[in-house]
C-alpha positions as CSV (number, residue, x, y, z in Angstrom):
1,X,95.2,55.6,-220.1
2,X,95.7,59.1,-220.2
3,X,98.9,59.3,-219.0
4,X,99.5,56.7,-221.8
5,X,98.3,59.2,-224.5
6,X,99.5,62.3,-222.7
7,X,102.8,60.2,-223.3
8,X,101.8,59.6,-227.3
9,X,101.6,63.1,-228.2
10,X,104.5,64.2,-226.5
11,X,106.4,62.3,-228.5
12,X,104.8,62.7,-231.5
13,X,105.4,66.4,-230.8
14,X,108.8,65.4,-230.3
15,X,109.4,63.9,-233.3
16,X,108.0,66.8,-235.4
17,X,109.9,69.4,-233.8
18,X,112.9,70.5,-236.1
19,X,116.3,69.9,-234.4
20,X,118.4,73.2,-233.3
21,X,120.8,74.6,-235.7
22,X,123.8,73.0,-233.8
23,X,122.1,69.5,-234.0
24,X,121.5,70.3,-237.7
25,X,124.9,71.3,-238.2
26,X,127.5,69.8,-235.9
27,X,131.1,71.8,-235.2
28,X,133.7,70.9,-233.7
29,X,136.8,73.0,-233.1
30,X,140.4,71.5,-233.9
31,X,144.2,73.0,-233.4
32,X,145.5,70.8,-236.2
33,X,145.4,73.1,-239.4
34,X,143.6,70.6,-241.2
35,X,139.6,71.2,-242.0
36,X,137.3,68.7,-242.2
37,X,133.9,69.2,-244.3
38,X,131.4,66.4,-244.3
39,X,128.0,67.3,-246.4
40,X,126.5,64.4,-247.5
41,X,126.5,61.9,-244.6
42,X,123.7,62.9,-242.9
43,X,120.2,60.7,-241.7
44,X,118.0,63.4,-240.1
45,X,114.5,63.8,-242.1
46,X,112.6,66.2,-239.7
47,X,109.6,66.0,-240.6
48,X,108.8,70.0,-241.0
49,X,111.4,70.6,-243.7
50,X,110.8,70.7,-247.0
51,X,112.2,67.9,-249.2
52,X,114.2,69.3,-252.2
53,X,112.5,68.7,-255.6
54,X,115.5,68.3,-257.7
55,X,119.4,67.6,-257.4
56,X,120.9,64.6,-256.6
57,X,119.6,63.6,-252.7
58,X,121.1,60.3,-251.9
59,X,123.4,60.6,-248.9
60,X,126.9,59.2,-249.3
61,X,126.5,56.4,-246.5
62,X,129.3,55.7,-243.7
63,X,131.0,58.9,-244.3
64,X,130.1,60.8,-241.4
65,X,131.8,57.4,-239.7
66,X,134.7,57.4,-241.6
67,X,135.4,61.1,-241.0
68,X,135.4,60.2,-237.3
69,X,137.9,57.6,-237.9
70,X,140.1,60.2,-240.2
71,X,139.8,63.0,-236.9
72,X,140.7,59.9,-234.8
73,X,143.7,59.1,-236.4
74,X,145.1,62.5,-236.9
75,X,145.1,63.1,-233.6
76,X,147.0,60.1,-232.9
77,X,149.2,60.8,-234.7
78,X,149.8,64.5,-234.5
79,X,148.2,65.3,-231.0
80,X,145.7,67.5,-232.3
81,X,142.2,67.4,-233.9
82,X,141.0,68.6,-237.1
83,X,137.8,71.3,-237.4
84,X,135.2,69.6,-238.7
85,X,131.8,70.6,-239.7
86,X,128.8,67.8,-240.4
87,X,126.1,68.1,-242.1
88,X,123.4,66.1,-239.7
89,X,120.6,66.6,-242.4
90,X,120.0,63.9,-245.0
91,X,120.5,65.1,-248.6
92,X,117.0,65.1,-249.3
93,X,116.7,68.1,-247.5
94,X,120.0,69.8,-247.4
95,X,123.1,69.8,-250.3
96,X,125.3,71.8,-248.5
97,X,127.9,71.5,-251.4
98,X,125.4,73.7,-253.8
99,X,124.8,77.0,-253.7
100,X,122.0,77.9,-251.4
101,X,119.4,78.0,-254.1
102,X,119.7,74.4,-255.3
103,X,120.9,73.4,-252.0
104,X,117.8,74.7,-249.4
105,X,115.3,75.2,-252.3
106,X,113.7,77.7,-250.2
107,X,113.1,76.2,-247.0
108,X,114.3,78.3,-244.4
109,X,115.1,75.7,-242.0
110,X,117.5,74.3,-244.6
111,X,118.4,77.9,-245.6
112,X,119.7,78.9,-241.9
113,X,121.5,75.0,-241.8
114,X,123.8,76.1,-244.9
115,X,124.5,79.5,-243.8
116,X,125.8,77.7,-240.7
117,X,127.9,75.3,-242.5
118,X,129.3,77.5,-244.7
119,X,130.1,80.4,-241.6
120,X,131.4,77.8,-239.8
121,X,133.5,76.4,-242.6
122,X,135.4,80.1,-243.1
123,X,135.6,80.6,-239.5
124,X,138.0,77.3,-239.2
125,X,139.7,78.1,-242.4
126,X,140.1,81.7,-240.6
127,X,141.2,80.1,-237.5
128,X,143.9,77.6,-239.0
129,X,145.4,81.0,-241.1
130,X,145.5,82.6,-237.9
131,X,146.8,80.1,-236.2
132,X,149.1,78.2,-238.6
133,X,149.8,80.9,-241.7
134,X,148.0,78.3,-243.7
135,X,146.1,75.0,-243.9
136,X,144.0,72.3,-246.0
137,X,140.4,71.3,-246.3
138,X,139.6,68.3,-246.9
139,X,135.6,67.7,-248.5
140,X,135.0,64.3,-247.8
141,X,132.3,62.1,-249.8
142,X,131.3,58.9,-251.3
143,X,131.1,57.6,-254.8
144,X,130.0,54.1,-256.4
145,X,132.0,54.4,-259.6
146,X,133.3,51.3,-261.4
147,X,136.6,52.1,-260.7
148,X,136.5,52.0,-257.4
149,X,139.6,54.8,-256.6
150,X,139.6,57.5,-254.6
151,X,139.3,60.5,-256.5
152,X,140.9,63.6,-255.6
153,X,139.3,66.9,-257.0
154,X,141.3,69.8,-256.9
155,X,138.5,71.4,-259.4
156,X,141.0,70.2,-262.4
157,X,138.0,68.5,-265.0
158,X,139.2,65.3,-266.1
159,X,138.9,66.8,-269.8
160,X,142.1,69.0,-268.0
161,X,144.3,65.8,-267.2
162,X,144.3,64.6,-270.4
163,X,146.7,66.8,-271.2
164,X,150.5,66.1,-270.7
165,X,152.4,67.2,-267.4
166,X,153.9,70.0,-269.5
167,X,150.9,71.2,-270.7
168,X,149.5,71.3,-267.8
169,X,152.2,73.1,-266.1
170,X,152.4,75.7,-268.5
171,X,148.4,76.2,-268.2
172,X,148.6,79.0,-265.9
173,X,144.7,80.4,-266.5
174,X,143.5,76.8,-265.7
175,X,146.4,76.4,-262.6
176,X,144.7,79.9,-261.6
177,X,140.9,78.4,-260.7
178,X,141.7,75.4,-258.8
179,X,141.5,75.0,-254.9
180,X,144.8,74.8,-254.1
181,X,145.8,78.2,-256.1
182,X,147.7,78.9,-253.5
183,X,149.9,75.8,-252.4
184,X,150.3,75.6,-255.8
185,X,152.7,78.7,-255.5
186,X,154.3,77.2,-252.2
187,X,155.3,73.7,-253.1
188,X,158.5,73.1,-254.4
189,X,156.9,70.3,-256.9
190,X,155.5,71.6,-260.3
191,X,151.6,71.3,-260.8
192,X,151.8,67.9,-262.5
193,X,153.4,66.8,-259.6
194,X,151.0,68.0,-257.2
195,X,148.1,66.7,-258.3
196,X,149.3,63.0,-259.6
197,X,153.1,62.5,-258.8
198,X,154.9,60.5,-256.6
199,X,154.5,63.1,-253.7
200,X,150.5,64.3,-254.7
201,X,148.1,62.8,-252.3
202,X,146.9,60.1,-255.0
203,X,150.3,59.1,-254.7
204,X,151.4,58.9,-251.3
205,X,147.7,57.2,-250.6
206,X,149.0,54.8,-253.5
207,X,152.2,54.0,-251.4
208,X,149.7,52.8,-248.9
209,X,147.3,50.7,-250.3
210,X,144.7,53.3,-251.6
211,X,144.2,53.2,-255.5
212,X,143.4,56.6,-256.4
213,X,142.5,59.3,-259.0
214,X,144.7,61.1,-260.2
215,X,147.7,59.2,-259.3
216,X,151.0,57.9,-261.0
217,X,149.0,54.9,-261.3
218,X,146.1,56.6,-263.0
219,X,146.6,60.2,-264.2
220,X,143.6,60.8,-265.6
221,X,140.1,59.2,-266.0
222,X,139.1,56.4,-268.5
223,X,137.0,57.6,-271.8
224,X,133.6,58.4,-270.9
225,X,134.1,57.1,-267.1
226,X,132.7,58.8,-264.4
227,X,135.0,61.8,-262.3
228,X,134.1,64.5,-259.1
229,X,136.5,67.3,-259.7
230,X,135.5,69.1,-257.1
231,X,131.8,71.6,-256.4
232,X,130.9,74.3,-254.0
233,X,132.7,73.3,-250.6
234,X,136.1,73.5,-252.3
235,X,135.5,76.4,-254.6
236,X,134.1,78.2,-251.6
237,X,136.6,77.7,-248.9
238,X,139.4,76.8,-251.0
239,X,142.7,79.3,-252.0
240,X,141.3,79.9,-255.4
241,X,139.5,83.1,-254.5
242,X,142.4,84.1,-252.2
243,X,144.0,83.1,-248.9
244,X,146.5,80.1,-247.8
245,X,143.8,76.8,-247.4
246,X,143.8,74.8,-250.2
247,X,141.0,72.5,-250.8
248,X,140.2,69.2,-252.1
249,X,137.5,67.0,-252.2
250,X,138.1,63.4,-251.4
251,X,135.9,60.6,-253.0
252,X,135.9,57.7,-251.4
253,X,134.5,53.9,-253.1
254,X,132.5,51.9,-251.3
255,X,134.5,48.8,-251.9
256,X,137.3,48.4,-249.4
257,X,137.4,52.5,-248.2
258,X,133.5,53.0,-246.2
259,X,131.8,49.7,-247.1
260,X,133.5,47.9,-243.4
261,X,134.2,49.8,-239.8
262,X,137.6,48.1,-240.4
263,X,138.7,49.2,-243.8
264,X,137.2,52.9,-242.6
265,X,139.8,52.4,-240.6
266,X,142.5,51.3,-242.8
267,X,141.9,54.4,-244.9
268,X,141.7,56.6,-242.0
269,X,145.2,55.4,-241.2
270,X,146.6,55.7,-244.6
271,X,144.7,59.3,-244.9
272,X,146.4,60.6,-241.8
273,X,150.0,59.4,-242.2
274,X,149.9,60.4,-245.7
275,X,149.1,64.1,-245.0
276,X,152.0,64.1,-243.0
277,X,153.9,63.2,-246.0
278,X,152.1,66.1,-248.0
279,X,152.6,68.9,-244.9
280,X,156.5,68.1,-245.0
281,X,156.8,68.3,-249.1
282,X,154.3,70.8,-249.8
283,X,153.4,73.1,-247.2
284,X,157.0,72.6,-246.1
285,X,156.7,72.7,-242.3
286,X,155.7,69.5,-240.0
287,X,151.5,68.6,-239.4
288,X,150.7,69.2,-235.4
């Protein structure tokens, strides 16, 4: 009997302690010059941090899974891995795509967890300019919009993509804030293009099966319907402050992108072949 409740607590004790920072806040190191970000798809609720009070703090399910698939898949096909960085913690205690305020909301558990994500995010985009001259993050999430698209935010406001593909490429202030600043300067394609042509990543993902937002398809979001732009992880860690890793947030729907293991897959696939597309006409070089 008391080696029965000797057992008890342990456990008990077990299960109150808080995880280490590196369980918290899993990195892994790639060679590809491709960053992966991955805030919202944690499940850990220790017990000893404080639950955030306000903000949005449902996870976006199956997307720590699907990110596996996406590293997966780029290193089949390009013989390299991706960084990545996950988030282990639930929402409900850590938004690591807020700034530290609403994201910790002054638990200093959470507070250390989104310093490490954040250092560890601008050490890989530090590494792939090192290694590569430059790079892309990729801020992957879930949405349950009607439209179920993937949505691409580049942190272009869907009020911004009403306006016409000349307007928009003459609109060097807003052209100026986004996350990919700088690849905007390096691709051959005009801004328009880039973010909802033919070759933008909407597009390309479109070529494969993947309706998405903006795209040729759709090039900019239905009256009053719902649209992610892009937050913190892209603005931070993005090239609209400086450097040469652009940014964008990827939204995936539930339907038919992370509501299966094997249409995860499927996008994974599509994701991965179609940034070799947008290496070779953007960043004008060859993704391995």
């Amino acid at each position: 009997m008391r080696t029965l409740i000797f057992h008890l607590l342990l456990a008990a004790t077990l299960h109150a302690q808080t995880p280490s920072l590196e369980q918290l806040i899993e990195v892994r190191t790639g060679t590809l010059p491709v960053v992966l970000t991955v805030p919202h798809g944690g499940t850990l609720k220790p017990e000893n941090i404080l639950a955030r009070r306000y903000g949005v703090v449902a996870m976006d399910a199956n997307t720590a899974e699907l990110s596996e698939m996406i590293s997966e898949e780029l290193e089949r096909l390009y013989g390299g891995k991706p960084h990545t960085i996950f988030s282990r913690l639930h929402r409900s205690k850590l938004d690591p795509n807020r700034d530290i305020t609403e994201a910790a909301q002054g638990d200093p558990t959470s507070e250390a967890a989104w310093r490490r994500f954040h250092d560890s995010a601008q050490k890989a985009c530090d590494s792939v300019m090192k290694q590569h001259g430059l790079g892309l993050l990729l801020d992957i999430h879930g949405h349950r919009h009607l439209d179920a698209r993937v949505e691409l935010g580049y942190l272009v406001k869907g009020d911004d993509l009403k306006q016409s593909d000349d307007e928009l490429n003459a609109n060097t202030a807003l052209i100026a804030t986004t996350s990919i600043r700088e690849l905007d300067k390096r691709s051959p394609h005009s801004f328009a293009e880039l973010v909802r042509g033919k070759q933008s990543l909407g597009g390309m993902l479109e070529a494969r099966g993947f309706r998405s937002l903006p795209s040729p398809t759709k090039a900019r979001p239905a009256l009053l319907a719902g649209f992610f732009s892009g937050a913190y992880d892209v603005a931070a860690h993005g090239s609209r402050d400086g450097g040469t890793v652009s940014a964008i947030q990827v939204e995936c729907p539930w339907n038919n992108v992370r509501d299966k293991p094997e249409n995860q897959r499927r996008f994974a696939q599509a994701l991965a072949a179609s940034l070799g597309g947008y290496f070779d006409v953007h960043f004008g070089r060859k993704l391995k």
